[in-house]
N, C-alpha and C positions, 0 to 999 in steps of 0.2 A: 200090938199088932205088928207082924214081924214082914218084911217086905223083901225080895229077891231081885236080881240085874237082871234084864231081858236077855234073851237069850240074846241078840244080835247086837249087842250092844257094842262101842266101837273099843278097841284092842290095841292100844300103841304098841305092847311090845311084841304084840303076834305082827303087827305090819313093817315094824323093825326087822323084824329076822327075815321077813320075806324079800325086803330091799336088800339087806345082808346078804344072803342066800343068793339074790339076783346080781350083783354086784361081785360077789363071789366066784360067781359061772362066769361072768363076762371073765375078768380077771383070767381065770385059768383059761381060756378059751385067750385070748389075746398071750398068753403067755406059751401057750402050746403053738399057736400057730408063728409064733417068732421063734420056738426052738423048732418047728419046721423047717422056717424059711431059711435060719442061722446052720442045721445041723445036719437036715435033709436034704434039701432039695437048694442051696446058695448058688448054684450056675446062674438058673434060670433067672432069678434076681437080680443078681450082679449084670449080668449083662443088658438087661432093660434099665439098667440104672447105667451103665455103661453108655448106652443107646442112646442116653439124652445130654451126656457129660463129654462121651470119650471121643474123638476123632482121628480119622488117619488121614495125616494128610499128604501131598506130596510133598517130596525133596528135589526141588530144580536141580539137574544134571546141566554141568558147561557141555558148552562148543568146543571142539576141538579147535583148536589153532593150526592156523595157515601159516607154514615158509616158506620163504624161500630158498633156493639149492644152497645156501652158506647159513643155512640157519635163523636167519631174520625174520621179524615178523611181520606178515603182511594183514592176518588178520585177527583179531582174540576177540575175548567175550568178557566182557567188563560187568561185574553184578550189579542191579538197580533193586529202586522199592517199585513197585504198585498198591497200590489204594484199591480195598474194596470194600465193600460193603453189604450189610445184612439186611435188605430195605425193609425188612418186618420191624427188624431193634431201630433202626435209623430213622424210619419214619414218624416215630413217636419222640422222635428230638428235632423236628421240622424245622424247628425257630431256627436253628443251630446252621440253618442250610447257608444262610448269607455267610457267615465265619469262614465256613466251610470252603465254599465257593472262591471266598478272598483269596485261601493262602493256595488253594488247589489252579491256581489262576483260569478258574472258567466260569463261563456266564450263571449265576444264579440262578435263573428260571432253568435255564437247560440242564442244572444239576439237580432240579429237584422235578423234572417232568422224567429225567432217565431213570431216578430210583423209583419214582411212582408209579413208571411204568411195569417197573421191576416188584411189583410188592408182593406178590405171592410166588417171589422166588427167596433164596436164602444166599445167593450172591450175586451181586454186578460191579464188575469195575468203573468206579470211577476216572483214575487218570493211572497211565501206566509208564515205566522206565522213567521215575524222577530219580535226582541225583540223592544221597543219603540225607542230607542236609535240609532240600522239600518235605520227605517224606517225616523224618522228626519233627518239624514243623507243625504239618497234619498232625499227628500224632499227640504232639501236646495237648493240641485246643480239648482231650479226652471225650469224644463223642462218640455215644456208645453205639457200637454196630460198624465203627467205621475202622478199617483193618488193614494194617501192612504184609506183602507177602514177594518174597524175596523172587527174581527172574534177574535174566542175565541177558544183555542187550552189545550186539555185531558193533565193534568198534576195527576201522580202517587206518592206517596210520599213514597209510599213502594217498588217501584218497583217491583223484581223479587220473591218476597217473596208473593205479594196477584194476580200477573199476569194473573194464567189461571181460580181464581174464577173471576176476575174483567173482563178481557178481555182487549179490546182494542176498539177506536175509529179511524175512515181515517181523512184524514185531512178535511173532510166536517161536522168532528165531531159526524159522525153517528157509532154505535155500529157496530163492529165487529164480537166479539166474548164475550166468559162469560155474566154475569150481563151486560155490557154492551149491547148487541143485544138481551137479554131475555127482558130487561125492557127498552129497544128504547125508545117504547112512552109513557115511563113514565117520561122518563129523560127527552126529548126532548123539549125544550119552544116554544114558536107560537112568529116567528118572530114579529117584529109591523114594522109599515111605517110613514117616515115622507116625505115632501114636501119641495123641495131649489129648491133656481135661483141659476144659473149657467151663466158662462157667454161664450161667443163663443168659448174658449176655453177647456169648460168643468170644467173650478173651480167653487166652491161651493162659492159664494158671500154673500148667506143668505139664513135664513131658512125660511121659510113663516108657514110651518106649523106642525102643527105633528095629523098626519092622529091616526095612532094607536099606542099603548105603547107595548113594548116587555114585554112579560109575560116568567120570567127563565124557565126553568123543577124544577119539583117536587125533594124534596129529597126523596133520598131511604136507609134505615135504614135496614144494614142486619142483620144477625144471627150472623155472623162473629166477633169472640174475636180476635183483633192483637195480644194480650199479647201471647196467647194460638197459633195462627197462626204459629208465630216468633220460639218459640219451636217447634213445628213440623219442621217448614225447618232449625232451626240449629239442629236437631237429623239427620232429614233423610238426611242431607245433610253430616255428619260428619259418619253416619253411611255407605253411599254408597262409601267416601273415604275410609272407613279403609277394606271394604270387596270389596274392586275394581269391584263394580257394576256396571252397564250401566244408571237402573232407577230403580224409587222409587214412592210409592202414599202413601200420611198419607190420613185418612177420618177420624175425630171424629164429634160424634152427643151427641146433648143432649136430654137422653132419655127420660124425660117426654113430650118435646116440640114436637121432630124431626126435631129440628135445627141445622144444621150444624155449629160448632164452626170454625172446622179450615178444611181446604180443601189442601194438596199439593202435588206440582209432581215435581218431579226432573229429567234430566234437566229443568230450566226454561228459561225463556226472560226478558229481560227489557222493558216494555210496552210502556218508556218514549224514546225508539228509534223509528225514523223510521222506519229505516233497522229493523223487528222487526226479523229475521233467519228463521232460517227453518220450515216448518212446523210439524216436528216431536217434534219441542222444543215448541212449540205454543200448541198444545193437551193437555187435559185436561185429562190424561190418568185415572182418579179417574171413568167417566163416560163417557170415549168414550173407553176405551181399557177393553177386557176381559181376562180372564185366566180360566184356570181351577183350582176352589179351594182347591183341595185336602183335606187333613182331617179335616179341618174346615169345611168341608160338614157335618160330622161325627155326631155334634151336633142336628143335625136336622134328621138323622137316627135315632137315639137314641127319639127324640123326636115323632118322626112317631111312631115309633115300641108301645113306651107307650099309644100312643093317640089308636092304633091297643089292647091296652089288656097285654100288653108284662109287668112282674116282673123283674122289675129293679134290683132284687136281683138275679136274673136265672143266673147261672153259664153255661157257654160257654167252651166247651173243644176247645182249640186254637192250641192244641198236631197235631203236633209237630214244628208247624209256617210253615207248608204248608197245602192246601188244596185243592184237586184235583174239579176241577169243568168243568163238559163237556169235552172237548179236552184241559184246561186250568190250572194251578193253579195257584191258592193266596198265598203270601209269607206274614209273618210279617218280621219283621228284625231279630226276633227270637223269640223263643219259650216263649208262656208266657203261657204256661200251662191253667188253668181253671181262666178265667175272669169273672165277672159283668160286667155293662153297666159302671158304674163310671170306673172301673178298664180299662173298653175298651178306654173310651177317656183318662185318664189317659196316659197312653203307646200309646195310634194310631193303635189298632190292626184290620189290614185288615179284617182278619177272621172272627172277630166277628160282624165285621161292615155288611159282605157279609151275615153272619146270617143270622142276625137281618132282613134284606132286606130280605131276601129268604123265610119269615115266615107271609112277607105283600102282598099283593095284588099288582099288578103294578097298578093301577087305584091310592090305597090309597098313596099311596108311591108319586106319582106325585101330586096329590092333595094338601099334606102336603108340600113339597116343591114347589110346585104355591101359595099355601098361604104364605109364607113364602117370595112370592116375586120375585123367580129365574123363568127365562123365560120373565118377564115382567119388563117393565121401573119402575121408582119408584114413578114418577108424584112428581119430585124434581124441571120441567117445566126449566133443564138447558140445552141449548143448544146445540142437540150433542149428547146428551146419546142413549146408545144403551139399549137394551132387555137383552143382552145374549141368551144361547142357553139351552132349556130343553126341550127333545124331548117329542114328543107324544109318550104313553104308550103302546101303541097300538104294537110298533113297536120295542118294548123290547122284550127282551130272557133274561134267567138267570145269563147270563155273562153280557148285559148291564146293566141289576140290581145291579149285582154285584159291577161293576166300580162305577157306578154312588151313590151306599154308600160311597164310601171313597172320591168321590171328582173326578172322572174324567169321560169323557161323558156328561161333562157339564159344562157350562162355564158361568160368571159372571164379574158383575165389581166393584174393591172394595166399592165403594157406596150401590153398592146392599149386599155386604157382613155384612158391618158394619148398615144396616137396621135390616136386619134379627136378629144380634147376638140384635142389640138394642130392637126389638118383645118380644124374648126369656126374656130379664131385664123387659119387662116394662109388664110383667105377662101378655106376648100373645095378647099384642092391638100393632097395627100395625097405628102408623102416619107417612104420606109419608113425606123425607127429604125438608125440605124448606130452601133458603136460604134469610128467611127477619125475622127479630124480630118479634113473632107475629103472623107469616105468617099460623101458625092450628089450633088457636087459638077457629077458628068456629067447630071446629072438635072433642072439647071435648077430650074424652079420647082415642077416636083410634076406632080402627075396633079390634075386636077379633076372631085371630084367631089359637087359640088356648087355650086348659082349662089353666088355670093360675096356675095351682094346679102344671100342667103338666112342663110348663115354670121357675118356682120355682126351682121343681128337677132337670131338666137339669143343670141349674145354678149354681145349689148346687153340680152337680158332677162335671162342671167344674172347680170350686175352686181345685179340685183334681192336675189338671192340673199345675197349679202354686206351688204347694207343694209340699217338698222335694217329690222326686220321680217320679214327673212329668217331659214333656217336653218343660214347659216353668217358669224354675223357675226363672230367670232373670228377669221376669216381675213382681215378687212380690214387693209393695211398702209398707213400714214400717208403719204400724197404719190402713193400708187399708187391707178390704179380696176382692181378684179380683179371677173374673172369665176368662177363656180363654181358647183359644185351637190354638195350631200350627199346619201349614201342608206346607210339604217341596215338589215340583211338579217339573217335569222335564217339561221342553218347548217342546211342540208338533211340527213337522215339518211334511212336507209328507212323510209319508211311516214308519214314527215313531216319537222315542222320542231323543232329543240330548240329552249329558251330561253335559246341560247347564239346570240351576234351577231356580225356585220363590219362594222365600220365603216369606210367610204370616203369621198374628200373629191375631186372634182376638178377643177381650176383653173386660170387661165391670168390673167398677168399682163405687162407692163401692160398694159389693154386699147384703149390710143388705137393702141401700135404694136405686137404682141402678142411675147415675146420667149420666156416660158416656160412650159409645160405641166405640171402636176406631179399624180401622184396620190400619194393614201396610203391603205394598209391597214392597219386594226387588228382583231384576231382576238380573239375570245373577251374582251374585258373584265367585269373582274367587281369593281369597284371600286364600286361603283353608278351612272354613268353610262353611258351605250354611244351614247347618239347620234350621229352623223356630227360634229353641229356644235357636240359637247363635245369629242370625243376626238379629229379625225383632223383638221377642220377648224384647231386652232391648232399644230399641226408645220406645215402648207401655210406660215402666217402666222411664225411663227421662222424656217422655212429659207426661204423665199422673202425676208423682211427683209436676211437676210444677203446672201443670194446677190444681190438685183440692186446692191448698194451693189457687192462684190467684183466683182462684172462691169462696175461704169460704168454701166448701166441710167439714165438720166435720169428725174425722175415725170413721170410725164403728167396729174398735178394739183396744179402746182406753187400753185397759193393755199392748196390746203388743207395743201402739205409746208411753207408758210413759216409758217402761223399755227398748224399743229401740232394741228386741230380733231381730226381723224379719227384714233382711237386706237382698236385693237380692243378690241371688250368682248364680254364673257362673253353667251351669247342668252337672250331670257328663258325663263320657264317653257314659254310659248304657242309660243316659236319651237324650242323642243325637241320640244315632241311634233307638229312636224308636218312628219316624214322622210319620211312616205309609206310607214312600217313594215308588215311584214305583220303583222295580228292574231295575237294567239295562238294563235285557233281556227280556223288554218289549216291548210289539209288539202294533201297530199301532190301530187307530180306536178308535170302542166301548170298545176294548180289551184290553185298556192300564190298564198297573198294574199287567198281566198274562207273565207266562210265559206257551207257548206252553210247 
């Protein structure tokens, strides 16, 4: 009996060929779609794979560097590391945080609540601008996600001495304050970008390419003498010790440019802290703080009155140092009988100042001092400056007139002060203060704003001032003829005036060829002197001694620089008390300097 296989019987080598067969298609189907991906279409590819490998990142661009007018440096940009981190890579090495924390010297907890907070981000700085040395520290311990990346951190080399002309930068290196925030986008470089793989953990394995080049910031080259700087803040600073002042502002300009040599305020800061303090020690009080200038106003009555028609030679009965005016009088500090113009600034007499005003027009009178500058900024383009205060004329009486000859009812900022006195030298052309080498260069010789004729004799009677008899004979320097005038001003509060003072000095030397302009502020002394021509008048006389020798300055009285006559001396009792002070029993307002 003969027997036959079922039909259905099971087939190994018919189910071989059919896994063959299927095994086969796969195959070619994986192989066609890689000569796809390889041959046809590789962009698309590469760059999703790019997408998770390749990065572009930036290139830190420096800071331009700060000079000064001889080339030195006042401020650069020193490169640092920063630490950051990938809190998604970082978090998954938690343990690691204490390590971490140790050499990054910051609180543990606080270093791992900042990245946690951060966890579905792909960067947070941990600590930024460590020295090269921290940062390979970090570095070492190899914890993954945790990343160095190059920035470049404001280093000052003067510190507190060029602070509130230079300013300051934040830690993203952008200007804060002074020259720094004036000239941002001049300093500031245009980052560039390069191209790295990276690998899944976010290290930089290689660069691939370099997209754009960092272009630094421009240098900027200012006006500013260090040599000359340094003397102003070891004067005003030795001088605010010894009269137990609160503050202080030097301004010197050089008057053919209208460049600012030295600019200072006292207290200051150290630019190269963080913690930079308070912001009363950060102000720039040269061109953010005003006062009233008292009889260094004087200069510029005198100057109106003439430009008005007025003889410089016209004698003023001053008898008997009072002067009844409206419901008010004007006091001198005493009696100086029959004055001139020279002899008024000479001594600071109210009287004559009240004159002299009482004989011009309130229109011309304001005119003359808007040209001059008071009221209006100085277009010095630094950050911060105020106008001060010069009212409209309109809204003057005889008693506002009055004050406002000697210096109060108006207010200014020694910048503006030391422009004006610098006008007066530079025979009535007026160039606004700049602080860059160069910077009016377009500007030729100035604006005139007044006859030159007129500016000359001014000048010439404040020489007065400095000479035995005057009240700032402290400021005379041995070989040089200076010009100046002091005004000693009580501090205004509401409802009057304290018996707290400002003393001001300001000057211009040499007067044959006129080179430089200098004011000083002294605030609040309480040492027992406060006069102009105690306190503020001998910083003019030490920083100007310096400065014209370090500049080349030639004297412009050279018999008396060879036989060495002319030596500043201390002023006497008589030439102290007569600043042209307001009384004590001075009443408030437009009216200061009267007594009912």
């Amino acid at each position: 009996m003969s027997s036959k296989a079922p039909h259905n019987a099971f087939d190994p080598r018919r189910r071989l060929l059919l896994i063959a067969i299927i095994l086969l298609a796969c195959g070619f189907a994986i192989a066609a779609r890689a000569a796809w991906m390889q041959l046809v279409s590789p962009q698309f590819y590469q760059q999703q794979g790019d997408a998770r490998f390749v990065r572009e990142l930036p290139i830190v661009a420096s800071r331009g560097p700060i000079l000064d007018r001889h080339g030195e440096t006042l401020a650069a940009s020193s490169p640092v590391a920063s630490i950051w981190a990938n809190p998604r890579v970082a978090l998954q090495h938690a343990h690691r945080f204490a390590e971490l924390a140790t050499v990054l010297g910051v609180p543990a907890e606080n270093l791992r609540q900042r990245i946690a907070e951060r966890a579905d981000r792909e960067f947070v700085y941990l600590r930024r601008h460590l020295n090269p040395d921290q940062a390979a520290a970090v570095l070492a311990l190899g914890i993954p996600g945790v990343h160095e990346q190059r920035e470049f951190r404001r280093f000052y080399p003067h510190g507190e001495v060029m602070a509130h002309v230079l300013g300051f930068t934040n830690i993203d290196d952008r200007g804060q304050e002074g020259l720094e925030l004036a000239f941002n986008p001049w300093l500031t470089g245009t980052p560039g970008a390069k191209r790295v793989i990276r690998d899944r953990e976010g290290r930089i394995i290689a660069s691939a390419d370099l997209l754009r080049a960092a272009e630094p910031g421009r240098e900027l080259v200012t006006s500013i003498d260090r040599r000359v700087q340094y003397l102003a803040f070891r004067e005003l600073k030795a001088a605010l010790r010894l009269h137990r002042a609160s503050s202080g502002s030097v301004v010197v300009l050089d008057i053919p440019t209208g460049e600012v040599i030295a600019m200072v305020n006292l207290p200051s800061f150290n630019p190269n802290a963080r913690a930079i303090g308070p912001s009363a020690a950060r102000r720039n009080r040269a061109v953010t703080d005003v006062l009233e200038p008292g009889s260094v106003i004087k200069s510029f009555t005198v100057a109106a009155a003439m430009e008005n028609g007025a003889d410089p030679t016209h004698q003023f009965d001053t008898s008997p140092g009072l002067f009844p005016l409206h419901r008010h009088t004007i006091r001198d500090v005493r009696n100086f009988g029959m004055v001139d113009m020279t002899t008024l600034l000479q001594r600071s007499s109210n009287i004559a100042s009240t004159k002299l005003a009482l004989d011009m027009s309130d229109e011309h009178f304001h005119d003359v001092l808007r040209r001059f500058g008071f009221g209006s900024i100085t277009g010095s383009g630094f950050p911060g400056e105020v106008a001060g205060v010069l009212t409209d004329p309109r809204g003057w009486g005889d008693v506002e007139k009055a004050t406002i000859s000697f210096g109060y009812g108006l207010s200014a900022t020694p910048l503006q002060i030391a422009q004006a006195y610098a006008v007066l030298a530079n025979d009535g052309r007026m160039l606004p203060p700049t602080f860059v080498r160069g910077g009016n260069a377009a500007l030729g010789a100035g604006r005139q704003v007044i006859d030159p004729q007129i500016a000359r004799s001014v000048i010439g009677m404040l020489e007065s001032v400095v000479a035995p008899g005057g009240t700032a004979t402290s400021a005379a320097i041995a070989g040089y003829r200076v010009a100046g005038k002091t005004g000693t001003t009580r501090i205004a509060v509401p409802g009057g005036y304290q018996k707290r003072h400002i003393s001001v000095f300001a000057g211009v030397v040499p007067v044959q060829q006129p080179r430089f302009a200098m004011v000083v502020t002294v605030h609040e002394p309480s040492a027992g002197h406060f006069f102009a021509g105690v306190v503020a008048a001998p910083v003019f006389q030490n920083v100007m001694d310096g400065a014209l020798r370090l500049m080349d300055v030639p004297p412009d009285n050279v018999r008396q620089w060879l036989t060495g006559t002319a030596k500043p001396v201390a002023p006497t009792s008589a030439e102290i008390g007569s600043d042209g002070l307001v009384p004590t029993g001075a009443v408030s307002g437009p009216d200061a300097g009267l007594v009912p």
